[in-house]
DSSP file (Angstrom, degrees, kcal/mol; ACC not computed):
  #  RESIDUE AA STRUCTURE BP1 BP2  ACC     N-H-->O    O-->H-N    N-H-->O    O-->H-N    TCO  KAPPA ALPHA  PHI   PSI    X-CA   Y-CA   Z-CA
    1    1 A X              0   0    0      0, 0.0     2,-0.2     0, 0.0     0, 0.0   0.000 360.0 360.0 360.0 134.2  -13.5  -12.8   -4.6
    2    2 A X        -     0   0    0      1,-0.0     2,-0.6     4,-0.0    38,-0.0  -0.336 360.0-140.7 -95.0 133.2  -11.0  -15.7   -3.6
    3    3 A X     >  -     0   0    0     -2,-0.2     4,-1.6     1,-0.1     5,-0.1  -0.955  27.1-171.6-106.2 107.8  -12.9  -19.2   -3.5
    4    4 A X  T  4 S+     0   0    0     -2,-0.6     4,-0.5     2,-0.2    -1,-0.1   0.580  85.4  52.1-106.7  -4.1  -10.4  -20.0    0.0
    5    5 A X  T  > S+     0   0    0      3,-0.1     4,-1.8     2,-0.1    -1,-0.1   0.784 117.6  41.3 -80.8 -31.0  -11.8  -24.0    0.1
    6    6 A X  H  > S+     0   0    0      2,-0.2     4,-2.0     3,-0.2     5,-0.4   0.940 116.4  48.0 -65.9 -45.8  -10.7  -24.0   -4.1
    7    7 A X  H  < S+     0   0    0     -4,-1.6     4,-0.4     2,-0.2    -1,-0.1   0.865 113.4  48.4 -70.1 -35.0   -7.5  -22.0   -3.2
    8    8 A X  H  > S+     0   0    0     -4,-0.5     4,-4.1     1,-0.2     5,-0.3   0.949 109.1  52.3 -54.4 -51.1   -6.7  -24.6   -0.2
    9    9 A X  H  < S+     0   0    0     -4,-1.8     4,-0.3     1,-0.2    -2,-0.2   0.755 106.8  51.0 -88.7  -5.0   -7.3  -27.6   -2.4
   10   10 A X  T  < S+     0   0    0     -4,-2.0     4,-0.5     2,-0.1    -1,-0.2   0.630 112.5  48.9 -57.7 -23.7   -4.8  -26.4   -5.0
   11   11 A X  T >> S+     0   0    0     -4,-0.4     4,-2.7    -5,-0.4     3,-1.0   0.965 109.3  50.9 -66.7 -57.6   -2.1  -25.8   -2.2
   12   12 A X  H 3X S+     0   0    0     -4,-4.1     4,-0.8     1,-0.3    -1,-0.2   0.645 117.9  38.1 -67.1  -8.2   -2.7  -29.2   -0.8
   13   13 A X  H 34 S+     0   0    0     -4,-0.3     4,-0.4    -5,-0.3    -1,-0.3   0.515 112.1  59.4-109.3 -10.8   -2.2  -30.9   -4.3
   14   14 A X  H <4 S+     0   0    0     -3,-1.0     3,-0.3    -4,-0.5    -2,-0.2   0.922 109.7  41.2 -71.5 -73.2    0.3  -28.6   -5.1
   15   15 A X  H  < S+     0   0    0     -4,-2.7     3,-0.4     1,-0.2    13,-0.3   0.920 109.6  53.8 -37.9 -61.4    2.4  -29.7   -2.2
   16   16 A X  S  < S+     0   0    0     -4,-0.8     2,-1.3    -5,-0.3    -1,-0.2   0.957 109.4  54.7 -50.3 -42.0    1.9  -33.4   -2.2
   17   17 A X        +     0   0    0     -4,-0.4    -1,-0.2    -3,-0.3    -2,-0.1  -0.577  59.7 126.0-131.3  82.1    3.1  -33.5   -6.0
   18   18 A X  S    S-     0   0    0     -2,-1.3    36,-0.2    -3,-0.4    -1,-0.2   0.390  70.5-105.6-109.8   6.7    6.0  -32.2   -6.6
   19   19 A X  S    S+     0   0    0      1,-0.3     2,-0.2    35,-0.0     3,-0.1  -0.169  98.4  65.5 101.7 -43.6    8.6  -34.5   -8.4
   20   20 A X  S  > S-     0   0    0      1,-0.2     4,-0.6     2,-0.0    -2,-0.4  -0.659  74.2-140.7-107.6 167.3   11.0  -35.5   -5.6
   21   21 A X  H  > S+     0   0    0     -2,-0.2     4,-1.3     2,-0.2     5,-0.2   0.900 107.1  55.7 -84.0 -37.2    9.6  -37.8   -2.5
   22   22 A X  H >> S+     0   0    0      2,-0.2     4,-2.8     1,-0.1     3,-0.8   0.915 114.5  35.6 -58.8 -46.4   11.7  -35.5   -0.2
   23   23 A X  H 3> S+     0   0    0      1,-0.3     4,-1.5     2,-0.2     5,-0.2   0.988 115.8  52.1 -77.8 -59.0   10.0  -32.2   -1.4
   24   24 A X  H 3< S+     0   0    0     -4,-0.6     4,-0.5     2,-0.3    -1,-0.3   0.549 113.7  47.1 -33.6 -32.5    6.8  -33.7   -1.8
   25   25 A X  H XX S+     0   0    0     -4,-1.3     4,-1.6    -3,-0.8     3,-0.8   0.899 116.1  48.8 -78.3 -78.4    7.5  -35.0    2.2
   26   26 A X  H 3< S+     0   0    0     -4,-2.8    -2,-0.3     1,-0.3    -3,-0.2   0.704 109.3  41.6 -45.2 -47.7    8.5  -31.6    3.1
   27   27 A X  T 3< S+     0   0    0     -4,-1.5    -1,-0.3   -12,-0.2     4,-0.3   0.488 113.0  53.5 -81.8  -2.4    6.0  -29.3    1.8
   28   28 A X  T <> S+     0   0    0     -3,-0.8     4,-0.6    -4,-0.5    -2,-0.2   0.404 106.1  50.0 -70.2   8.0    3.1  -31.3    2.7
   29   29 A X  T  < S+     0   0    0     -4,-1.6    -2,-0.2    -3,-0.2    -3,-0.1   0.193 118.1  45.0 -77.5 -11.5    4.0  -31.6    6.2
   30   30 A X  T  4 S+     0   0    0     -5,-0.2     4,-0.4    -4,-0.1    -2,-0.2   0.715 118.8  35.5 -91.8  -7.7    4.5  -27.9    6.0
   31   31 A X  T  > S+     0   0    0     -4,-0.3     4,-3.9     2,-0.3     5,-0.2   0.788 115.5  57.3-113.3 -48.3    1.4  -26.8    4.2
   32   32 A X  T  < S+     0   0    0     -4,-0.6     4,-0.3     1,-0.2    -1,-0.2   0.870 112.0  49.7 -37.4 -49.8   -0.5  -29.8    6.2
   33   33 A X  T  4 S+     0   0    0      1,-0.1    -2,-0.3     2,-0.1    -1,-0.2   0.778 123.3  23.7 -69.0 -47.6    1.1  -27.6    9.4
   34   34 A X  T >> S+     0   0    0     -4,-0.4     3,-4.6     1,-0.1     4,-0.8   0.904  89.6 103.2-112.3 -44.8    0.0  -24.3    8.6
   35   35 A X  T 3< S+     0   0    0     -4,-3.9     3,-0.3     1,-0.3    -3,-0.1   0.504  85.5  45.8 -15.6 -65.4   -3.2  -24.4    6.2
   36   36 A X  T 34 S+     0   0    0     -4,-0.3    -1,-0.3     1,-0.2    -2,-0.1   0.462 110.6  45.1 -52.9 -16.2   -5.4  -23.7    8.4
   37   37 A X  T <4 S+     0   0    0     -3,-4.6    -1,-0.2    -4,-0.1    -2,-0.2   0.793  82.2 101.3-102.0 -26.4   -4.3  -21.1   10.1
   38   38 A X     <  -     0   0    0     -4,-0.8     2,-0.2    -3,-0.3     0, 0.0  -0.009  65.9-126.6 -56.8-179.6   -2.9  -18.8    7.6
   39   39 A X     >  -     0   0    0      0, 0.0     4,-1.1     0, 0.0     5,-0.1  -0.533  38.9 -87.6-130.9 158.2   -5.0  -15.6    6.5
   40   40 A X  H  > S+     0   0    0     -2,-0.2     4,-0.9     1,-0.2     3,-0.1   0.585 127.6  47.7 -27.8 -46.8   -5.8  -14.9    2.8
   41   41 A X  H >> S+     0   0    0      2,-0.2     4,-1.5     3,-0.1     3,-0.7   0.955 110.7  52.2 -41.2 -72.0   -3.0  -13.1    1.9
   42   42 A X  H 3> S+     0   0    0      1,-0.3     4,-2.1     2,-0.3    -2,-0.2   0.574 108.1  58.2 -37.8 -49.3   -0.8  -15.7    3.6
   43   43 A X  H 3X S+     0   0    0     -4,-1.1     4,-3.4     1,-0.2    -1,-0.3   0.894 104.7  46.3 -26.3 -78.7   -2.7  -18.2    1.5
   44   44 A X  H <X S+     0   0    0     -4,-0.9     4,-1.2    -3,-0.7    -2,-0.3   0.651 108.8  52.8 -88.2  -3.4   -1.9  -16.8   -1.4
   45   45 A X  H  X S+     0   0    0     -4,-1.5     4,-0.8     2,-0.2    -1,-0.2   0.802 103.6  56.1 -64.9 -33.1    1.8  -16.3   -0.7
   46   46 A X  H  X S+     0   0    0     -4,-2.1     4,-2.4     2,-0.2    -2,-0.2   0.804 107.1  59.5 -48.5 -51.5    2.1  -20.1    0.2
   47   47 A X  H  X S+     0   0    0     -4,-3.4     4,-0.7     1,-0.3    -2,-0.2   0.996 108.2  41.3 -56.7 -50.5    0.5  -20.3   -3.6
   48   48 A X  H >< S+     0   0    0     -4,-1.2     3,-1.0     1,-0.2    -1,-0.3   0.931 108.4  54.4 -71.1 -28.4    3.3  -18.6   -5.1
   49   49 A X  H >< S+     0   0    0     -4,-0.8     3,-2.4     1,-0.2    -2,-0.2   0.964 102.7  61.7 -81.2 -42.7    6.1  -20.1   -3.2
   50   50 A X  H 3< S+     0   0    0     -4,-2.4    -1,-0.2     1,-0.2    -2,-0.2   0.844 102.0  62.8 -41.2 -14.9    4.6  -23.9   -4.5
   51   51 A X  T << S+     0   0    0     -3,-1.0    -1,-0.2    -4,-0.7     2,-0.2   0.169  82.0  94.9-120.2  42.2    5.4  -22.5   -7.9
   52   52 A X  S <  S-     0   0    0     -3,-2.4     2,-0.3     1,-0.1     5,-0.1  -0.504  88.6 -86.3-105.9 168.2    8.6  -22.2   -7.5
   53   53 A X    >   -     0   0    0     -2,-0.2     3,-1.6     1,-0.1     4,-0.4  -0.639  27.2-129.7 -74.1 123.6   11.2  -24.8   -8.6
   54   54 A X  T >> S+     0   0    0      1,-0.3     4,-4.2    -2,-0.3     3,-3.7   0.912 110.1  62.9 -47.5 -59.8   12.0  -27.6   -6.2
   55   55 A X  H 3> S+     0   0    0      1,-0.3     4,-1.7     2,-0.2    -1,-0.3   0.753 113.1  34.7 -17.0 -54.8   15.8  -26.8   -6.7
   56   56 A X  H <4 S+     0   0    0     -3,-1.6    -1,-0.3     2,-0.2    -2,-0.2   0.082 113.2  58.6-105.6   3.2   15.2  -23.0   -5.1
   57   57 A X  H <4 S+     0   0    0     -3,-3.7     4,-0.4    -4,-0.4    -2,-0.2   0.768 114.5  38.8-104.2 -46.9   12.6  -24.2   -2.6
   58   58 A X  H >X S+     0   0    0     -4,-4.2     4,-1.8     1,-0.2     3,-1.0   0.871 111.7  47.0 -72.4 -36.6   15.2  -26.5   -1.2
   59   59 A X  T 3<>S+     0   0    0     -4,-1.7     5,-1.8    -5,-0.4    -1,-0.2   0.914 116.6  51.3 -76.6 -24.7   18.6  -24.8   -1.1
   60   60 A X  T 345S+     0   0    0      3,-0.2     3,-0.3     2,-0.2    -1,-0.2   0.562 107.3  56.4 -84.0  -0.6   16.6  -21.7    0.5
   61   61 A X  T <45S+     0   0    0     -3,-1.0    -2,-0.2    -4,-0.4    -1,-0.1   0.894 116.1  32.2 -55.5 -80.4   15.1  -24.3    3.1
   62   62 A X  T  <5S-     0   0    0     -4,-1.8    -2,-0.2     1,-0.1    -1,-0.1  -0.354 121.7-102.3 -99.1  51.3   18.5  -25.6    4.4
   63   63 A X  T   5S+     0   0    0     -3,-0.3    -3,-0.2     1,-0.1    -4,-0.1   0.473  76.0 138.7  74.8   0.8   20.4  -21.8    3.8
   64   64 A X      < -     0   0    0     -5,-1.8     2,-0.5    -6,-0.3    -1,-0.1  -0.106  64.8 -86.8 -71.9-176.7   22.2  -22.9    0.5
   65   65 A X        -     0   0    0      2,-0.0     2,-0.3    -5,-0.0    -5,-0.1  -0.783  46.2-162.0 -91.9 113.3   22.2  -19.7   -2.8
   66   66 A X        -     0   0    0     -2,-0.5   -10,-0.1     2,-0.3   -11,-0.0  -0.721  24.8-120.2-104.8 171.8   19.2  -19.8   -4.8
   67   67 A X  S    S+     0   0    0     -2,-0.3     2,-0.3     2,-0.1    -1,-0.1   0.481  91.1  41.9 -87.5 -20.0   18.9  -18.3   -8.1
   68   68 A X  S    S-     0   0    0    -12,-0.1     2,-0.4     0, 0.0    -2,-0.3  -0.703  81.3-102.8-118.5-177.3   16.2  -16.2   -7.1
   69   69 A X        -     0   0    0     -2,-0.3     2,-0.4     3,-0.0    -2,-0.1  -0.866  22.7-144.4 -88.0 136.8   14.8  -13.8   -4.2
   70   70 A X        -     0   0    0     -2,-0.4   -21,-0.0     6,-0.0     0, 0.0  -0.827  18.7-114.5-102.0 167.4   12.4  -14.4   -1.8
   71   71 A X        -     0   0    0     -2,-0.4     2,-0.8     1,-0.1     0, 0.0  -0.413  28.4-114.5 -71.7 135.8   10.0  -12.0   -0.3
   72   72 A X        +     0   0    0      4,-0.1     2,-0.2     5,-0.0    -1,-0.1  -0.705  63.7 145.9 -82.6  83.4   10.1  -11.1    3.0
   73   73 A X     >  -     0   0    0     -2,-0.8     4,-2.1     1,-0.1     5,-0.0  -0.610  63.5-109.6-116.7 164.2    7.0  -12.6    4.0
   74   74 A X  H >> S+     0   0    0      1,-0.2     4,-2.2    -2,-0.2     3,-0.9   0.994 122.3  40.8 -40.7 -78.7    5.0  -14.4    6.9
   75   75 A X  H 3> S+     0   0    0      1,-0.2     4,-2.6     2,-0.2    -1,-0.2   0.839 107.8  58.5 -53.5 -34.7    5.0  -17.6    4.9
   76   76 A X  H 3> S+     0   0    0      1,-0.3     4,-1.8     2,-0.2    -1,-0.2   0.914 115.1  44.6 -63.5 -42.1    8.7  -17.4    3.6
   77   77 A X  H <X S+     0   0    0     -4,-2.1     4,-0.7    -3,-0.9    -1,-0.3   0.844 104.9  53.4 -65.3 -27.8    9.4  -17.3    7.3
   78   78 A X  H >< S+     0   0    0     -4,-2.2     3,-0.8     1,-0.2     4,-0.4   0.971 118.6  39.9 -55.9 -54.5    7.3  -19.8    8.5
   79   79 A X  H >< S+     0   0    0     -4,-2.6     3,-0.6     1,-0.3    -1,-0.2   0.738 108.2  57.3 -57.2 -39.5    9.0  -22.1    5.8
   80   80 A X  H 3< S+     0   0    0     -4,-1.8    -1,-0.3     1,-0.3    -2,-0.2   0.729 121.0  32.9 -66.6 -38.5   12.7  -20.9    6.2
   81   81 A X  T << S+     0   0    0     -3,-0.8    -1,-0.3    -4,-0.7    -2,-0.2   0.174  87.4 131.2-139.1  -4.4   12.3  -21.9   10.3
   82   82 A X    <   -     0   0    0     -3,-0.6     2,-2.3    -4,-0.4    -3,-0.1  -0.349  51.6-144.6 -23.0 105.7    9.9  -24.9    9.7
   83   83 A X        -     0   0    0     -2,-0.2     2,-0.6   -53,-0.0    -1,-0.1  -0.597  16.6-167.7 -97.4 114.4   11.3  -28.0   11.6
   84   84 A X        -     0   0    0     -2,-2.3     2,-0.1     2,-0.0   -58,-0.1  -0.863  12.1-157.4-111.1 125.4   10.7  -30.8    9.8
   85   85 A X        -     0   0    0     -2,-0.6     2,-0.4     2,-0.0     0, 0.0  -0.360  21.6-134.2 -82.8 142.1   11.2  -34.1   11.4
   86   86 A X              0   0    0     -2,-0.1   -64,-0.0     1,-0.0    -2,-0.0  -0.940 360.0 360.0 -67.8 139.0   11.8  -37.1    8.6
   87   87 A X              0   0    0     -2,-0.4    -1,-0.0     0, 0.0    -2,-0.0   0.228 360.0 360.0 -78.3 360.0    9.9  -40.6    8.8
């Protein structure tokens, strides 16, 4: 059984601290956005795309060629179509 208050606070620290300020901006202000609402599954798809390389999170963000695939998932969409504002 998935501990989903443990799984949460590994997302949200996952997101905040990622190496760049911009991805670090960007996925907590999505993850921040969504957390709560996602489903278990959803959850744990959000987990695997945080453990992905900043490089491939971003060029598949703004439509650039990433090196991998992504799943065609709820979260992959969310993210893909995510408007994020900058401060």
């Amino acid at each position: 059984m998935i501990n989903i208050d443990e799984l949460k606070k590994k997302i949200i620290y996952r997101s905040n601290y990622r190496g760049t300020k911009e991805m670090d901006s960007l996925l907590s202000a999505f993850t921040k956005k969504y957390i709560n609402i996602l489903n278990e599954n959803d959850l744990l798809d959000l987990e695997k795309l945080l453990n992905l390389d900043d490089t491939n999170l971003y060029n598949f963000y703004n439509g650039f060629k990433t090196d991998i695939d992504f799943e065609n998932n709820n979260v992959n969409f969310l993210y893909k179509n995510f408007e994020y504002l900058k401060k």
